[in-house]
N, C-alpha and C positions, 0 to 999 in steps of 0.2 A: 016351807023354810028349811026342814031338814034335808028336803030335796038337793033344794039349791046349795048349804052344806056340802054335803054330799058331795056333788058336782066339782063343786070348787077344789076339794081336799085329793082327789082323783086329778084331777089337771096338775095342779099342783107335786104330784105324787111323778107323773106322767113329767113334768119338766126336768125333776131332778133327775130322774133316771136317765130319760135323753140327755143329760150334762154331764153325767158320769160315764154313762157308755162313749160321747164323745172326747174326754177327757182321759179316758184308758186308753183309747184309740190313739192320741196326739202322743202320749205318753210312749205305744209300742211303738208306734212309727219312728221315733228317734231313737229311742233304745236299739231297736234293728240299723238304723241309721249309724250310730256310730258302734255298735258292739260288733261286728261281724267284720268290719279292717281292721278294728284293732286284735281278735283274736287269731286273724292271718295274718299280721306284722308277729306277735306271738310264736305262732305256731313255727315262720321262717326264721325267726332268729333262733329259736330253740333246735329245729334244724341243723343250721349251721353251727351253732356250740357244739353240737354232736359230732358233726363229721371233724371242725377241727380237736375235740378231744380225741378222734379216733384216728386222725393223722397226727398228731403232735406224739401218741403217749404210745399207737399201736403199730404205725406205717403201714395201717390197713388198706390204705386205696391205691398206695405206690406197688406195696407186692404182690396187690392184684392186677394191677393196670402194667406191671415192669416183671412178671415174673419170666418169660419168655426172654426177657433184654439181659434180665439176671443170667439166666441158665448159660447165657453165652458170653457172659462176660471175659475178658482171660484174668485166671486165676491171680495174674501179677500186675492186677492193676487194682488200683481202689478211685472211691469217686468221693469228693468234698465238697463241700459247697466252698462263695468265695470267704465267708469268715471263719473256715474250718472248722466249725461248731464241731462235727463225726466226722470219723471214718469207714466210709461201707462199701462192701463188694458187688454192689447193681446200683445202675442206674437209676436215678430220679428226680423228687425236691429234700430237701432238708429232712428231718423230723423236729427237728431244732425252730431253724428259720424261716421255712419255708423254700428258700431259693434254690433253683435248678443247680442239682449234684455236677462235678466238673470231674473227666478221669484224673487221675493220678498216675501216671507210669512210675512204678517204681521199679527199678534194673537194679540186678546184682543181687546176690546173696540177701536177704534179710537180716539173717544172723551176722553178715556183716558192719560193726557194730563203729568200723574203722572206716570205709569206704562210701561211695555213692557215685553210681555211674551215671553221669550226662549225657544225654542225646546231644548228639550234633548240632541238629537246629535250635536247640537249646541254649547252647553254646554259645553259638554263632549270635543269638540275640542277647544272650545275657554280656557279651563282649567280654566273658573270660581265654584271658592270654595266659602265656606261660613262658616264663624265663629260666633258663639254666642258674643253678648256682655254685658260681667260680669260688674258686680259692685264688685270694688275689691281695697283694698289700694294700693295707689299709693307711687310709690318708683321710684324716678327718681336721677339718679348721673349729675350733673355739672360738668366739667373742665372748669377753669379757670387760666390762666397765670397772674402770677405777679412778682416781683420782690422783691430782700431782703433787707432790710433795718435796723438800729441799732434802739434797744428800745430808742424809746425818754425818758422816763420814767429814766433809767437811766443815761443818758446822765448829764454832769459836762461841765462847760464853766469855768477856772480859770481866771481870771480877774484881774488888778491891781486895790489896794486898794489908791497905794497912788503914786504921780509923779515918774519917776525914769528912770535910764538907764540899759537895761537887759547887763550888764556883760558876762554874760556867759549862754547856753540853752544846760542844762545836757540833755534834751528830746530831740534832733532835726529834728526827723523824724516820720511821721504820721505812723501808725502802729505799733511802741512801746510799751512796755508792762510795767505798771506801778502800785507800791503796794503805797497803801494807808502810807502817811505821807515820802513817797520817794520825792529826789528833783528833783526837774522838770527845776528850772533856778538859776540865780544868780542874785539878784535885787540892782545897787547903787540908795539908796534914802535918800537927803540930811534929808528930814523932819520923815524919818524911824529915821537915825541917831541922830537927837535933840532931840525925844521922848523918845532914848534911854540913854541918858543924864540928859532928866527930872525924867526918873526913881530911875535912881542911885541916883542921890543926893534928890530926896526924901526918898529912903529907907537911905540913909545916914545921913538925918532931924533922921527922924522917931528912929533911934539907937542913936543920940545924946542928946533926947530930954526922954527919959525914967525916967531923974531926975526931969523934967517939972511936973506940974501939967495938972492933967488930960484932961483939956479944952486945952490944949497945943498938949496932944499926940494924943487926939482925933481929930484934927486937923490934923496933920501932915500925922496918919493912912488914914484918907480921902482923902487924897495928895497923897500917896505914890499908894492904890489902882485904883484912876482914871487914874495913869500914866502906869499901868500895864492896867488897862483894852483899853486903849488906844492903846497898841500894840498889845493886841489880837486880838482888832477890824480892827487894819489893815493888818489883816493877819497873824500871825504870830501864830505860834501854844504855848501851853502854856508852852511846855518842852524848846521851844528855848529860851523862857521869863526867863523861872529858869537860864538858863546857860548863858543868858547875865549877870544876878544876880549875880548867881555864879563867873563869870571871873571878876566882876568888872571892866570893860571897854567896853562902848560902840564900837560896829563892824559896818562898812559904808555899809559893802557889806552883804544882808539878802538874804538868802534861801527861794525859794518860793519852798513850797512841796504839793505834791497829796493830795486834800482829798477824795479819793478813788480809789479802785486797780479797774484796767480796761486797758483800748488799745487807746492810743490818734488815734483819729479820723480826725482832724484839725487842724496843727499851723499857727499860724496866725501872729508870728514878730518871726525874727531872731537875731541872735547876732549883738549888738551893738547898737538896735532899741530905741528911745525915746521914753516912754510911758507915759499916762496919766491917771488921777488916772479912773477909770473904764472900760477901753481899755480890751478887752479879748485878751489873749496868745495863751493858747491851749482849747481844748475839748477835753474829755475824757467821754469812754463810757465802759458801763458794756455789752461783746459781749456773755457772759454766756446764755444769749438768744437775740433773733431775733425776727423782724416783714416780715410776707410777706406781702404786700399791692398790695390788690385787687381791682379791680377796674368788678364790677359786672353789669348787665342790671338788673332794677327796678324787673321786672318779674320773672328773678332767684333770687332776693334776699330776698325777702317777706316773704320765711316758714324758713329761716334761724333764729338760735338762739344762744345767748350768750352760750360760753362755750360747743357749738356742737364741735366733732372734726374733722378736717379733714387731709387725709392722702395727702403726700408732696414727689413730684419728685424736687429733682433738677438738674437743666439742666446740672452740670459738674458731679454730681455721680449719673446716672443711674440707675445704679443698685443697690441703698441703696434708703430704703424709710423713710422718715421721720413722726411725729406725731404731731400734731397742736392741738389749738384749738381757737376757735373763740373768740375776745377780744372788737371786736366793731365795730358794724357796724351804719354807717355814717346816721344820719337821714334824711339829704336833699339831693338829686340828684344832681348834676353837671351840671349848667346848657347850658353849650356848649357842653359836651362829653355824657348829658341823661345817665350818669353810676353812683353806687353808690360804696361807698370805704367799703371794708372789710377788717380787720385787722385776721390777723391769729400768734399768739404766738406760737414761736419753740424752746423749750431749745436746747441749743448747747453750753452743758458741754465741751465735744472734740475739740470745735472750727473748726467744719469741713465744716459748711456752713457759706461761703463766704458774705462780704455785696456786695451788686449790681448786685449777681449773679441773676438767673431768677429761680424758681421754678412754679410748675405746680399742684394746686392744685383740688383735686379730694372732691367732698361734697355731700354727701348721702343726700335726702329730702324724708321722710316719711310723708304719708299725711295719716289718718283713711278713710275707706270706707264712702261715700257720696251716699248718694241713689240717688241724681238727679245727679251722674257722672258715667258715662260708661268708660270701656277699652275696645279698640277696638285695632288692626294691621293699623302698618302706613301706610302700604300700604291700605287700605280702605279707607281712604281719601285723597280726590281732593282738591286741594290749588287753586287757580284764582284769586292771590290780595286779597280784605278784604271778597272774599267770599270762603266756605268749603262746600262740598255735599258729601253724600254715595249713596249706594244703598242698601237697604234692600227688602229682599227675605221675603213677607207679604202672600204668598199664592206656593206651590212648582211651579217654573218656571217662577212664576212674581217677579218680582224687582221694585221698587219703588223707585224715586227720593227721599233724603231727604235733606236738608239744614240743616246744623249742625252747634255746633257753637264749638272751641277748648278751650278747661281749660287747656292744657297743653303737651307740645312733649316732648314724653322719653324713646329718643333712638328709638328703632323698636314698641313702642307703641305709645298710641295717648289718652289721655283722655277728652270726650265730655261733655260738660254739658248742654246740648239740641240738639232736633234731632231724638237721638234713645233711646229706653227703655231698663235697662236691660233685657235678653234672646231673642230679634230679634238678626234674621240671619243678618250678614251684609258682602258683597261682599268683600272677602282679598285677589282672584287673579281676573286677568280679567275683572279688573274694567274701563279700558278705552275702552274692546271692548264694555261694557257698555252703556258708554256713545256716543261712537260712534254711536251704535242702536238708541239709545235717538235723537241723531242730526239729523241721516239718514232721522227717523219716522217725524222730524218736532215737537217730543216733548222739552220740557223741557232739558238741559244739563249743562255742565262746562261750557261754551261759552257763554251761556244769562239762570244762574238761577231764574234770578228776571222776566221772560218774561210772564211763565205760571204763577207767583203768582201774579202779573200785572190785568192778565185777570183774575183771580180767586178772588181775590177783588172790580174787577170792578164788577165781575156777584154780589158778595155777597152786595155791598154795591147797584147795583141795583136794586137788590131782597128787599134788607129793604126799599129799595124809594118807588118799587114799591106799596107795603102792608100798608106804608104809604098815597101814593095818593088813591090806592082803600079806605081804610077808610074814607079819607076824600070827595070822591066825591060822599060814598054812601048815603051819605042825599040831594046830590040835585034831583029836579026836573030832569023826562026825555029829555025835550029839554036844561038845562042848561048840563047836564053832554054830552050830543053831542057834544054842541057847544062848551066846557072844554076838552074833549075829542080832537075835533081836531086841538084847538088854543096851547094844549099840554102847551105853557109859557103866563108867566105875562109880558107882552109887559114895563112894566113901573122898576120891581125889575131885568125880564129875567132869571128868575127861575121858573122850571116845578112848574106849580099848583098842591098844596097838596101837597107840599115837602119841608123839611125845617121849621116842625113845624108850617106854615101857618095855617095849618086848613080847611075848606071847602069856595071854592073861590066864588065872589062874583059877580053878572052881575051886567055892567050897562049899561045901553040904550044910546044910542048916537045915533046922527044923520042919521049918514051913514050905522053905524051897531052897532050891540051889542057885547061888549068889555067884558069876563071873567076877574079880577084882584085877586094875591093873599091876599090881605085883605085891607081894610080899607082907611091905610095909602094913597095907591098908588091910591085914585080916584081922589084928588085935582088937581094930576099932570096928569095924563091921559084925566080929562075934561079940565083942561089945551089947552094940546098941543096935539089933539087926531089925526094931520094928522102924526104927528110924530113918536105917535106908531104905526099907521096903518101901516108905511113904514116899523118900526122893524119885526111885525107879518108879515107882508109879504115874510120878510127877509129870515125869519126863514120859514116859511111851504113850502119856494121855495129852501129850504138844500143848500144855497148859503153859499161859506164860507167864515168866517169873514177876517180880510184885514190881520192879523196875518198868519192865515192860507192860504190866497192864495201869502203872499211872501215866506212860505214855499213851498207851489207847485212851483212858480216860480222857485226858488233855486235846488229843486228834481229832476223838466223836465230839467235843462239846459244843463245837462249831456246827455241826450237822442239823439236818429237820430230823423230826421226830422219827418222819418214815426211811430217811437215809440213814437214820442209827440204828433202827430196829434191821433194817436189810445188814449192815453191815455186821452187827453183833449175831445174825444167823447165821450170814455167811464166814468168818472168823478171820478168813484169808485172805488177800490176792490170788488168784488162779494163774496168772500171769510168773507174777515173782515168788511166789508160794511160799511165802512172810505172813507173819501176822499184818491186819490191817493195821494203821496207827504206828506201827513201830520202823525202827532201823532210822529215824528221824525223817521219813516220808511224810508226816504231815497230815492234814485232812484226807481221807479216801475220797475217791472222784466216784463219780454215779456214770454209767455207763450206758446206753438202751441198746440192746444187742437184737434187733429184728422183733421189737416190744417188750423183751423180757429186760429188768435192770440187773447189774453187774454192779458191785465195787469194786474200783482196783487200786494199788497203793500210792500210784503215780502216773503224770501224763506219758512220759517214756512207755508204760504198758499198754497204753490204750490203742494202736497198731494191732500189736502182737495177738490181742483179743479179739480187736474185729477180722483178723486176717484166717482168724482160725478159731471159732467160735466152740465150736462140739469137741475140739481136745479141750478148753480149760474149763467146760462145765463137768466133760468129765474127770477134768482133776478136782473140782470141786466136790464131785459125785463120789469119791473115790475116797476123798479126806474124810467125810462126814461119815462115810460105810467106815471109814476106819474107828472112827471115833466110834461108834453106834458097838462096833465089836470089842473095844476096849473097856466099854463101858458094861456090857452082857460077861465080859472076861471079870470084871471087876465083881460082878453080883453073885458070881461064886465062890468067892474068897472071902468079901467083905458083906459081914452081918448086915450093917445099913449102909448102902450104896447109896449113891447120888445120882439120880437119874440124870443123863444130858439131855438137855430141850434138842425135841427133832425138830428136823428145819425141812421145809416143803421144798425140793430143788424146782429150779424155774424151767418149766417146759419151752422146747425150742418152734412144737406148734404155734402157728397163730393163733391169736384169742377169734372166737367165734361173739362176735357182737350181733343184737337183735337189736335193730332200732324199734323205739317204741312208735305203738302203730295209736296215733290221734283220731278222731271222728268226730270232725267241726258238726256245729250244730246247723240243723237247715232253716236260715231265716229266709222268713218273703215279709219284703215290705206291702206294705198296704198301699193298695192303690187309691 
């Protein structure tokens, strides 16, 4: 029995093992099955991450694969891709984007900062023309819309003269047509009535008294004509006076009549109305002519003149044109609407133009030829706000930036009154591929035309500083113009010596050291408090910048990645404009890759001038930092505790040498 035991426990022993040996087996077989593609999908994509970090960050496989294309490049061409991510001088793909680099011919000067020369075929495709511009009188047409109104001028307001109740209102509708000495109402007025009672029996004195003596009738005549002139005065026309006379019986009820034929405009009481004595009734206007009132801008109204004419649409007959002429134009502006009022006179015998109707009127303005005024195509000038530029063609194929300034827009012309001269060419098609070129190149354009005159003020007002401090420091002594020479300012005013009408500066011996000042004034204070300005002069020959300017960098970097602030706080400067980064109101600094290595510069206008000439502005960069490195060893033997400046590692113009790392897939075999 224990045999068979035995036996059993053994078998049994013997199955599990062959289920497990089977079971590890199904086990590596799929494991090898799916682990060996998936660490070659692995291995190529990690690959590929590689090579594109090492083109995107190093342009390691372009300047291997292009350096031959480079070497022969010409010097004055660059190549872009088409989003112009960079600018680089060899051929290739992006670092950027990827996409295949494109030349760039760039012609002319660099430094040319005004200019940009077109190629011919360029030209020719771009469809830039060019037209002279004349000195030629100017004739410009106006429209302006306005509206019709009735001449005030002759306009009537009939009024009551004396208390009363209107009876009856022969006129009672505004737009009636009424002749002069027509009745217009019917007036009861008690004190019309008693006037006309005083009358009669004074002319009734006046006839019974003719046997009186003469101080009698001359009396009575005096009577008789105040009572007559008293109802003419209150309206009353003199014929109805005769035929109160005539009838001998005062009438309660008095006719108010027209004093002049025209079209009531206004009623203003109706039947039955009490009135008082200078209440107006109606208005009455002469419509035989019309006003347009115009309401003009300052600018268009200025060459206008009394009794110019102008031709007249009106909005309800089209197709008839009317003739005006100008009656008066408003000498003050408006001062909420900035427009001014023009009046235009239109007979309208026919009475065919309406009041309130709209018309539209047309005004010729001729000006005499202006020799400081150009005509030029509207299309040649650029608008940007309160600024205007051309281009003028000064040599065949160059173009020139100019800043113009406008005398006037009319219609498809444009008259200048600085800028360009009569007979220069000036660009009238193709003028934003223009400027386009202008922004591409980093010159001057529509977008910042004050940028190049900026600089070009600075050099010029420079240039006069400079000629000033050399005159003034040709009369010192050789060691005083050293030591003026590299203290460069007046510690105490903090204006360059010799600048500023100063005159030639002036040493004074001090303790510690010997102090340059720009004159006179400033020794009081400089023996003064002379650790004070030591601390300024130090200030300054250590190009540290003042507390304004570094809340501006503050402000500029906070936009930046970590690793674009840290670059840029090593680097300190532009190499290009060799400014502090961050300041002069430049903005964020731009990140650059300069054949692998990064750059800051202040602005996209420098990014050109960098890649066109790489190894000058590293080594201005090289140059700044030696400076500083020795200001800073100058400072450690004067001052007990100096302040060490952070060195900065300059960026090498070698390519980086990359190893890729070397993998060793594992060797699966599946099981058969």
């Amino acid at each position: 029995m224990s045999e068979i035991s035995q036996n059993e426990s053994s078998e049994s022993k013997t199955k599990k093992r062959s289920y497990s040996n089977g079971l590890v087996r199904f086990t590596g077989y799929w494991f090898k099955l799916i682990t060996q593609p998936a660490l070659t999908i692995v291995f190529v994509l990690g690959l590929a991450w590689l090579f594109g970090y090492a083109q995107r960050n190093f342009n390691w496989f372009n300047d291997a694969a292009t350096s031959v294309a480079g070497a022969k490049a010409k010097e004055d061409s660059l190549y872009a891709c088409s989003m112009l991510c960079v600018f680089v001088k060899a051929p290739g793909r992006c670092p950027v984007c990827g996409m295949e680099l494109q030349e760039i011919e760039v012609k002319g000067d660099p430094k040319d900062i005004f200019g940009v020369t077109i190629d011919p075929n360029a030209r020719r495709l771009a469809n830039i023309k060019t037209v002279a511009a004349l000195n030629l009188p100017v004739s410009k047409e106006i429209e302006v819309l306005g509206k019709i109104a009735y001449d005030e001028t002759s306009e009537s307001t009939i009024s009551a003269y004396v208390d009363g109740r209107i009876v009856d209102l022969l006129v009672d509708f505004t737009g009636a047509q009424v002749k002069k000495g027509g009745p217009l109402a019917v007036l009861y007025s008690p004190d019309l009535y008693a006037d006309q009672v005083g009358l009669l029996s004074a002319k009734k004195l006046l006839e019974e008294s003719s046997s009186s003596n003469e101080r009698t009738i001359a009396s009575n005549r005096r009577l008789y004509e105040s009572a007559r002139r008293r109802l003419v005065e209150f309206g009353l026309p003199t014929a109805q006076v005769d035929e109160i006379e005539k009838r001998g019986e005062p009438d309660s009820n008095i006719q108010i009549v027209a004093p002049m034929s025209g079209t009531v405009v206004e009623k203003l009481v109706k039947k039955g109305d009490y009135i008082k004595t200078g209440m107006p009734i109606l208005k009455v206007a002469d419509l035989s002519k019309v006003w347009l009132m115009l309401e003009m801008f300052p600018e268009d109204s200025y060459n206008l003149q009394l009794g110019q004419k102008v031709t007249i649409t009106i909005q309800s007959q089209l197709t008839q044109k009317f003739e005006g002429t100008i009656s008066f134009i408003d000498p003050m502006a408006d001062q909420k609407t900035n427009t001014v009022k023009v009046r235009v006179e239109i007979p309208n015998e026919a009475r065919l133009i309406k009041i309130g109707d709209f018309g539209r009127a047309k005004i010729k303005t001729n000006h005499a030829a202006d020799q400081d005024i150009v005509v030029v195509p509207r299309e040649s000038v650029l608008i940007n706000g309160s600024d205007s530029i051309a281009y003028v063609e000064t040599e065949p194929g160059r173009f020139e930036f100019r800043k113009v300034t406008i005398s006037e827009i009319m219609g498809e012309k444009i008259s200048l009154s600085s800028g360009i001269k009569p007979g220069e060419l000036v660009a009238a098609s193709g003028v934003f591929m223009l400027d386009s070129t202008f922004n591409i190149q980093g010159k001057v354009s529509l977008i910042d035309p004050n940028r190049a005159a900026r600089k070009n003020q600075a050099k010029l007002a420079e240039g006069e500083e400079a000629r000033e401090i050399e005159e003034a420091f040709s009369s010192l002594k050789a060691e005083d113009r050293t030591l003026a020479e590299e203290q460069v300012v007046c510690p105490v005013t903090e204006v360059k010596l010799g600048s500023a009408g100063m005159g030639t500066p002036i040493r004074v011996e001090l303790p510690e050291r010997d102090i340059m000042i720009c004159c006179e004034g400033c020794r009081k204070r400089l023996v003064a408090e002379p650790k004070k300005y030591y601390a300024i002069l130090d200030k300054y020959q250590s190009d540290a910048p003042t507390e304004e300017e570094q809340a501006e960098i503050e402000k500029s970097f906070a936009s930046l990645t970590p690793d674009d602030r840290r670059l840029a706080e090593e680097q300190v400067i532009c190499p290009v404009a060799e400014v502090h980064l961050g300041t002069l109101g430049m903005g964020t600094p731009i990140r650059v890759d300069v054949n692998g290595t990064p750059v800051m510069i202040c602005c996209e206008g420098c990014r050109k001038s960098l890649l066109q000439n790489p190894e000058k502005n590293f080594q201005i960069l090289k140059d700044f930092h030696e400076g500083k490195s020795k200001t800073s060893a100058s400072g450690s033997e004067n001052d007990p505790s100096p302040t060490e400046l952070p060195q900065m590692e300059l960026p090498r113009m070698e390519l980086p040498k990359m190893d890729l790392p070397q993998m060793d897939l594992p060797q699966l075999e599946l099981s058969k």
